[in-house]
Structure formats: structure tokens, C-alpha cells
C-alpha positions as CSV (number, residue, x, y, z in Angstrom):
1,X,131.0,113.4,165.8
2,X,131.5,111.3,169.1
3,X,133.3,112.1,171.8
4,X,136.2,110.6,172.6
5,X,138.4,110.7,176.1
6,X,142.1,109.5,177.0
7,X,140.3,106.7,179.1
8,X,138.5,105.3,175.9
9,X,141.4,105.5,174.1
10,X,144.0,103.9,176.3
11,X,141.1,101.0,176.8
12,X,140.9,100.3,172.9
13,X,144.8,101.1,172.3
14,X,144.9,98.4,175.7
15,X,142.7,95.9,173.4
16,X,144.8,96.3,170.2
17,X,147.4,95.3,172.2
18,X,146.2,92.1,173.7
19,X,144.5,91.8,169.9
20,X,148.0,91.5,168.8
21,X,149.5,89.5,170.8
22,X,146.7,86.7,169.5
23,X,146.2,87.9,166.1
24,X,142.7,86.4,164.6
25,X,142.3,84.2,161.5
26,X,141.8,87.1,159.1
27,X,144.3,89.2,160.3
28,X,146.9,86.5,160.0
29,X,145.7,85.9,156.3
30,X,146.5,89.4,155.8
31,X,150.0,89.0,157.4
32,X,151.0,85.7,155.3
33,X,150.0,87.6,152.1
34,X,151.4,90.4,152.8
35,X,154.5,89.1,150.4
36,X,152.5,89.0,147.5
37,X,152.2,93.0,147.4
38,X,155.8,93.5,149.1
39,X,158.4,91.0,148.7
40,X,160.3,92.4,152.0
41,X,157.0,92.0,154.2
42,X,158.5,88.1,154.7
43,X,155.7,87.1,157.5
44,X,158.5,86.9,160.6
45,X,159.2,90.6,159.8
46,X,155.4,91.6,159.8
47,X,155.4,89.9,163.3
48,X,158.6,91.6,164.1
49,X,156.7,94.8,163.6
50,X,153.6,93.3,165.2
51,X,155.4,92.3,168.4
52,X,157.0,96.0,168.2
53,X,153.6,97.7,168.7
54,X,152.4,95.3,171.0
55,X,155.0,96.4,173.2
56,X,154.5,99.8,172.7
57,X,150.6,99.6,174.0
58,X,151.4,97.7,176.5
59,X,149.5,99.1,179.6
60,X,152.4,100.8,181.6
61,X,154.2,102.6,179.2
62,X,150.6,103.9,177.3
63,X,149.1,105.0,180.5
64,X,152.3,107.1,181.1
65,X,152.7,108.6,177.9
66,X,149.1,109.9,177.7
67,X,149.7,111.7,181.0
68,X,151.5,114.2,178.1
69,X,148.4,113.9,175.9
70,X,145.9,116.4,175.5
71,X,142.3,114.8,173.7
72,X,140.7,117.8,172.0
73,X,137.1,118.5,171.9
74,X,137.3,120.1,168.4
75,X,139.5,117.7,166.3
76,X,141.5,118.6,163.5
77,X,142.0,117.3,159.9
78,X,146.0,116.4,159.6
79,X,146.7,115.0,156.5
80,X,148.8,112.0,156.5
81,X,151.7,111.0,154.2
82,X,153.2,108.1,155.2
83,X,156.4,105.7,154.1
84,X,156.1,102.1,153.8
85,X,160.1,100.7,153.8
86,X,159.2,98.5,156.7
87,X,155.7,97.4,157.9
88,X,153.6,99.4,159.7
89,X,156.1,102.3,160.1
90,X,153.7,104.9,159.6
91,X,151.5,103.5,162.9
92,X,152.9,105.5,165.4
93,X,152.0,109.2,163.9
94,X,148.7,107.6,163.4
95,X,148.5,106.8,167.1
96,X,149.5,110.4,168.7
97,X,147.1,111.8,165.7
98,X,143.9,109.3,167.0
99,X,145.3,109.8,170.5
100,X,145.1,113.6,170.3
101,X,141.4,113.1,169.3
102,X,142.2,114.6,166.0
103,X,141.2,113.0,162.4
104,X,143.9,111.1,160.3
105,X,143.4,112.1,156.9
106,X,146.1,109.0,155.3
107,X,147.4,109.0,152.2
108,X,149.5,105.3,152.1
109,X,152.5,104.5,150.9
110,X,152.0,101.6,148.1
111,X,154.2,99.8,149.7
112,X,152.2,98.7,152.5
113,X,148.6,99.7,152.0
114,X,147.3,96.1,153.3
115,X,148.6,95.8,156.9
116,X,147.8,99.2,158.5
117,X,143.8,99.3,157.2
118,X,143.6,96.1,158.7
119,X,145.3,97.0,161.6
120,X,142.9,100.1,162.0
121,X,139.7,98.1,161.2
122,X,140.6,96.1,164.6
123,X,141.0,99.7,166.7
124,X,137.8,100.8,165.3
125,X,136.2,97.3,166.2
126,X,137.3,97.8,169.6
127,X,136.5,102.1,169.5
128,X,133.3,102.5,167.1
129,X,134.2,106.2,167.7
130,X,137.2,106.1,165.7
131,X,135.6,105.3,162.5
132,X,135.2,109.1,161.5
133,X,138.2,110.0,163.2
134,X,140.1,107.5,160.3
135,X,140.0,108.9,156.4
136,X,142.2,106.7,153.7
137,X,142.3,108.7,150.7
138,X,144.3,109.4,147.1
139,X,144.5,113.3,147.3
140,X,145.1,115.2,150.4
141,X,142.6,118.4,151.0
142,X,141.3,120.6,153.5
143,X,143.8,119.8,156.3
144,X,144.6,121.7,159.3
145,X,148.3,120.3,159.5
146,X,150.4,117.8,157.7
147,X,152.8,115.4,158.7
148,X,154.6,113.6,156.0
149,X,157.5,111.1,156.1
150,X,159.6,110.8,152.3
151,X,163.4,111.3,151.1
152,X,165.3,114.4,151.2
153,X,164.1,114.4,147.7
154,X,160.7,114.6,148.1
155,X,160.8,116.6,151.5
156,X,161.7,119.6,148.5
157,X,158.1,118.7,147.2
158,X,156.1,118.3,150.2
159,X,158.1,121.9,151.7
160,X,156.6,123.6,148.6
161,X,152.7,122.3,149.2
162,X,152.3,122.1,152.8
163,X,154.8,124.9,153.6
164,X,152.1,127.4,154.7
165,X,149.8,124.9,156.9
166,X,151.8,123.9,160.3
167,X,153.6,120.8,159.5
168,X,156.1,117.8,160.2
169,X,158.1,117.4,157.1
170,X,160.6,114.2,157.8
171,X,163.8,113.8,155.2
172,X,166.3,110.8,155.4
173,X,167.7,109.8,158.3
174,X,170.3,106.8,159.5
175,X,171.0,105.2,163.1
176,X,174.9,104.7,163.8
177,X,176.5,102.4,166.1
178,X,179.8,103.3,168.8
179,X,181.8,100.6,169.7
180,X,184.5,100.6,172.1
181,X,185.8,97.3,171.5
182,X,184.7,95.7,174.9
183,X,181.5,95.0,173.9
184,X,180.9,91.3,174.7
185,X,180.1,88.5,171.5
186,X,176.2,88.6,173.1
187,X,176.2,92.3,172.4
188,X,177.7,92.0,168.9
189,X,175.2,89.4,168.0
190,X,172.0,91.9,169.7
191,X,173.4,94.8,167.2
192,X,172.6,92.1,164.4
193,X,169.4,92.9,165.2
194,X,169.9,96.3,165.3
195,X,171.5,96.3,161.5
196,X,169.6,93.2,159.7
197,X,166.2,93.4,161.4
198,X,163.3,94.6,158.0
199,X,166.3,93.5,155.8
200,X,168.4,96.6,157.0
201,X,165.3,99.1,155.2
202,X,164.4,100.9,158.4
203,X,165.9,104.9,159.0
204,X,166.5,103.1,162.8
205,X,168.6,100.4,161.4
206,X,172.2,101.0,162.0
207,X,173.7,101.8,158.7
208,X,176.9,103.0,160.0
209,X,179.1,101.9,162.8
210,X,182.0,103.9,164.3
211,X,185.0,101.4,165.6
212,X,188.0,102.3,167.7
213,X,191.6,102.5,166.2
214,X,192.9,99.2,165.6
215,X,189.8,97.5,166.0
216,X,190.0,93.6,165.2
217,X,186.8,93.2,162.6
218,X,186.9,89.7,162.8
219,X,185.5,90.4,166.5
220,X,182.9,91.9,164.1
221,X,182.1,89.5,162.2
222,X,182.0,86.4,164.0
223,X,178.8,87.4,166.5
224,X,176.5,87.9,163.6
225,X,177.1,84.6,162.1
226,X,173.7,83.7,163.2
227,X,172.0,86.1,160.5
228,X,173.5,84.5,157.5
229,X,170.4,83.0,156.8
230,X,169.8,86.9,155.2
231,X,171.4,86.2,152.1
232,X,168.2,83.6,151.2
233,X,166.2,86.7,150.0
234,X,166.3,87.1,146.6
235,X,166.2,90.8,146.6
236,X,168.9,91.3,149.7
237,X,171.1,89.4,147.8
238,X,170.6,90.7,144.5
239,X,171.7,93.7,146.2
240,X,174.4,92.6,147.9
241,X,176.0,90.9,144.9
242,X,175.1,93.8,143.0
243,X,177.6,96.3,145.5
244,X,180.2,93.4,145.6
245,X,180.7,93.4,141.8
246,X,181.1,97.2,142.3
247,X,183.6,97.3,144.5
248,X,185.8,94.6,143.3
249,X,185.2,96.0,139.9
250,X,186.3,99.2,141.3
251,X,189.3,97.5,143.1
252,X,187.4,99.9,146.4
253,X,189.0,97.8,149.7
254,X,186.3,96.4,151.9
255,X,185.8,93.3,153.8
256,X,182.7,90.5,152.8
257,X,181.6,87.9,155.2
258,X,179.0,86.2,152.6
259,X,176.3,87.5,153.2
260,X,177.2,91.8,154.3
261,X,180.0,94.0,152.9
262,X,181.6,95.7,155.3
263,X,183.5,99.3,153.8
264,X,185.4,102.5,155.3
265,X,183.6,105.1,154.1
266,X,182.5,108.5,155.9
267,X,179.0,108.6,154.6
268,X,176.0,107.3,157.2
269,X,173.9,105.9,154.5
270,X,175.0,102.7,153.3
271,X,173.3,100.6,150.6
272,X,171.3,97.9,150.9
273,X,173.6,94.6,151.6
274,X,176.5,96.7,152.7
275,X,177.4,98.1,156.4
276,X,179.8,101.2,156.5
277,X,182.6,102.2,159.1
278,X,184.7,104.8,160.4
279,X,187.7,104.4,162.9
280,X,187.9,107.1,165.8
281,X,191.0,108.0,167.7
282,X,189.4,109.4,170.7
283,X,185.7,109.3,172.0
284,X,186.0,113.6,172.2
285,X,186.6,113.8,168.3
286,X,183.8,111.5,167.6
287,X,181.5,113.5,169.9
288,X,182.3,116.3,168.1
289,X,182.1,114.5,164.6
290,X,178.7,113.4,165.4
291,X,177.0,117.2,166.6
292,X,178.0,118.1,163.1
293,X,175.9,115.4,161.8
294,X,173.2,115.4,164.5
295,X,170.2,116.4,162.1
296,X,171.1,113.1,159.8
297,X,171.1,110.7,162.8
298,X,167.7,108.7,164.1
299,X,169.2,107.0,167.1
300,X,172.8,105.9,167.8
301,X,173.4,102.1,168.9
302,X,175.9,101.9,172.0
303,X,176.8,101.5,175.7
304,X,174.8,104.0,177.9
305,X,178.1,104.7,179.8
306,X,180.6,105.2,176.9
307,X,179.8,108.8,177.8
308,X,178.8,109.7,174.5
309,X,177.4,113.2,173.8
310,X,174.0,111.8,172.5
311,X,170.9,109.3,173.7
312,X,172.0,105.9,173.2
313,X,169.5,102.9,172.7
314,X,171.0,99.7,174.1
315,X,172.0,96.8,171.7
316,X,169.5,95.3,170.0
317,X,166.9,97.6,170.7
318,X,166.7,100.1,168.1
319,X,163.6,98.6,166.2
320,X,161.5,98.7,169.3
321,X,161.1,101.9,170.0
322,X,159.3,103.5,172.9
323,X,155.6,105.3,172.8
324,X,158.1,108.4,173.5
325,X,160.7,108.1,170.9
326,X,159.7,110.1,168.8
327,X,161.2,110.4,164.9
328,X,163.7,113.2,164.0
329,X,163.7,114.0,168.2
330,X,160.0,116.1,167.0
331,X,157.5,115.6,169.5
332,X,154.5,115.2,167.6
333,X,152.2,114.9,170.9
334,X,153.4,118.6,171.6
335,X,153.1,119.8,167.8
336,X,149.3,118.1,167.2
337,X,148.4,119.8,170.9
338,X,149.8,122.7,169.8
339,X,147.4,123.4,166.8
């Protein structure tokens, strides 16, 4: 098998980088069509996701993280299970798996099984060496570790096959938002992003948002005007007409600005269409409200000095994660150098 060392790496992760930032003919026939296999891969939200990871390999911020990486001369096989709710999401495990010098053994989600092969034929274009180090297959075997991204449901299932190999086993999560009611109409209109960005599909969209007693919501509301163009997708708003009839069948209180229902309710997961919230008296009852919930959180949306009791990711910028944030706070640099 060929060697392969963190200054080959970073130079082909450096040229998938600049590959995306000017995708080729091919790659962009693959992006239009992506639709046809996934109705929520719209184009703009595959370059959404394209723009994401161009970011992310961007020289700087790759050069620094693999000062944490260690390439091993005797790779492992670490079976892959990845999701496919919004494109590409499974890219990053890939990347500390291939950086670590270990062999990805993927399993693909159905959902998006066109976009990441092609993605991966350009890094092997530009790393011939990676081509063993890259194995798509039906039926996982003979691994050395596991990591595998599903439901809480299906966590159950992958606990009682891969519980004896070491493993990353990743359930449900959410990403909140804390508003203090200063936030300016600019910021309001960035946490659109933050919420309707991949149709809302993403465990790093904010599903949730915690507002101050006495809150105005039309403050709310007004700011994100610019994303009503949302509602155009026929499966968004099958969805969100589907909850509306609910809760006005239901006569369950909640306020609808056409094209997202906004509802009190203390659960983080929302459904599709509809954003929850939860007033707070006080920012120390909230703290302590949300280390009770810590394990069900991604990333919480706020001001960096509210003086919450967590990491915050600015507005807007939940869906562009850095080569270091890493899902479920598990380091998976550490756990693959670890084997």
C-alpha cells in the first residue's frame, strides 16, 4: 500500500479546495442532478455545502488542524456508516479517517450516494494514493473501528453490532438558539440561515430557540422575511401545511408567518416547517436548563458575550463548521489516533 504523509495530504486536501471553488463540467452535472435522486439536494444547497468544505480546506485552518493529526504507517480498516439528511454531511469523518492515513470502509446513506463518490474521485485524482485508502461497499466487515451516524433509533442497532470493536456511535442531536432581545434585525436575518439553510434537515440547524420574558416575536419574524421564498418546495411545504392543519385542528396556540410555525413547546426537536421556543426568566436558569440537556445539543446559536455556560457559534454560522468542530463534542482525530 503507498505511503502517505500529512504533507501529501494537506497538498491534495489544498487542491480539492481550489477544485471546489471552480467545480469542472462533470462535477457540476453531478450537482444539477443531484435532485433527481433527492428532491432536497436543490443545486444552491449542494453549493451551499460545496462552499462549506471549501472553506474548511482552506490552507490556514488545514495546516493548523493537522498539527493534531497523527498519519499512521499501518492503517486501519474503520467502517463507515454515514447519514445523508443534508449533502455531503458524512465528508468530514471521511476526511480525519483519510487524514489519519487509515482506510474508509463507507457504507452510504441512499440519500446521497452521488455527490460524495464524486467528490472522492477528484481527491484521488489529485492523491493516486488514496485510491486503496477509499472502499464503498453494501455490507460492512473486517473493520478495526466503526463510526456511524443514524437516529436514536438506530444507534440501539448499531450499539448491539459494533459494541465490542472501538467505535463512534452518533444519536440525534439539535442546535438551539439564545436570544437576549438586543440582537440587531442583521443578526435576526443571519440566524435565518442558521434555521432554514438544507431546508432546516441538518442536526446543526437551530430547531429550538430560547427567547427572553416578554419577548416581542414580531421582532422575530420580520428579519427573516427574506427566506420566504422556502415555502416554493413542494416537500417543505407539504410539511409545513401538514403541522398547521395539526395544530389548528388541535386548537394548540402557535404563531405562522406563511411560510414557518412558530410554537412554545419544551422539546428541542421540532418538525420539519415548524421552529419551537421556550421563554427564560433569567440567563442562570437557562444555563442550568441547558447542562441538563447538554448530550442532546450540537451547537447553540448566540452572542459570544451573553455569558452563557456553553460554546456559542456566532449568527449565521452554524452550517459552516470549522475542521475542529467536531460532532457530538467527540474528537475523532484523538479516537482514530488512538487505535
Amino acid at each position: 500500500m503507498p505511503t502517505l504523509t500529512a504533507e501529501k495530504l494537506i497538498i491534495a486536501f489544498h487542491k480539492l479546495s481550489n477544485f471546489l471553488n471552480q467545480p469542472d463540467d462533470d462535477f457540476n452535472r453531478v450537482i444539477d442532478s443531484a435532485l433527481n435522486h433527492n428532491a432536497w439536494f436543490q443545486p444552491e444547497e449542494v453549493r451551499r455545502s460545496l462552499t462549506s468544505l471549501k472553506d474548511m480546506l482552506s490552507p490556514a485552518p488545514l495546516e493548523k488542524w493537522f498539527e493534531q493529526v497523527t498519519v499512521t504507517e499501518v492503517p486501519k480498516k474503520i467502517g463507515m456508516i454515514l447519514a445523508g439528511n443534508i449533502p455531503m454531511v458524512g465528508f468530514h469523518d471521511i476526511l480525519c479517517v483519510l487524514a489519519t492515513g487509515n482506510t474508509a470502509m463507507i457504507k452510504l446513506s441512499s440519500s446521497d450516494d452521488k455527490l460524495l463518490p464524486a467528490l472522492l474521485k477528484q481527491l484521488i485524482n489529485f492523491e493516486p494514493a488514496l485510491t486503496e485508502r477509499i472502499i464503498f461497499t453494501e455490507r460492512l466487515k473486517d473493520f478495526d473501528a466503526i463510526i456511524a451516524t443514524g437516529s436514536n433509533n438506530s444507534s440501539r442497532y448499531f450499539d448491539y453490532y459494533f459494541g465490542k470493536v472501538p467505535n463512534i456511535i452518533r444519536k440525534n442531536r439539535n442546535s438551539i438558539a439564545v436570544l437576549d432581545g438586543k440582537e440587531s434585525s442583521e443578526e435576526i436575518a443571519l440566524l435565518g440561515h442558521d434555521i432554514f439553510d438544507y431546508f432546516g434537515l441538518g442536526c446543526r440547524n437551530v430547531s429550538k430557540v430560547y427567547l427572553p420574558e416578554g419577548y416581542e416575536i414580531k421582532n422575530f419574524f420580520e428579519p427573516l422575511e427574506s427566506f420566504q421564498p422556502i415555502i416554493n418546495h413542494f416537500k417543505y411545504n407539504n410539511n409545513y401545511d401538514y403541522n398547521k392543519s395539526i395544530y389548528l385542528v388541535n386548537a394548540e396556540p402557535h404563531f405562522d408567518n406563511g411560510f414557518v410555525l412558530l410554537k412554545e413547546d419544551a422539546g428541542l426537536s421540532s418538525p420539519l416547517a415548524v421552529l419551537f421556543f421556550e421563554y427564560y426568566a433569567s440567563l442562570e436558569e437557562l444555563n442550568e436548563k441547558l447542562k441538563g440537556i447538554q448530550e442532546q445539543i450540537q451547537c447553540v446559536v448566540s452572542h459570544a458575550d451573553l455569558k452563557l455556560e456553553s460554546d456559542v457559534v456566532s449568527f449565521g454560522q452554524s452550517q459552516h463548521p470549522q475542521l475542529w468542530d467536531y460532532a457530538d463534542n467527540i474528537n475523532t482525530i484523538e479516537f482514530l489516533n488512538s487505535l
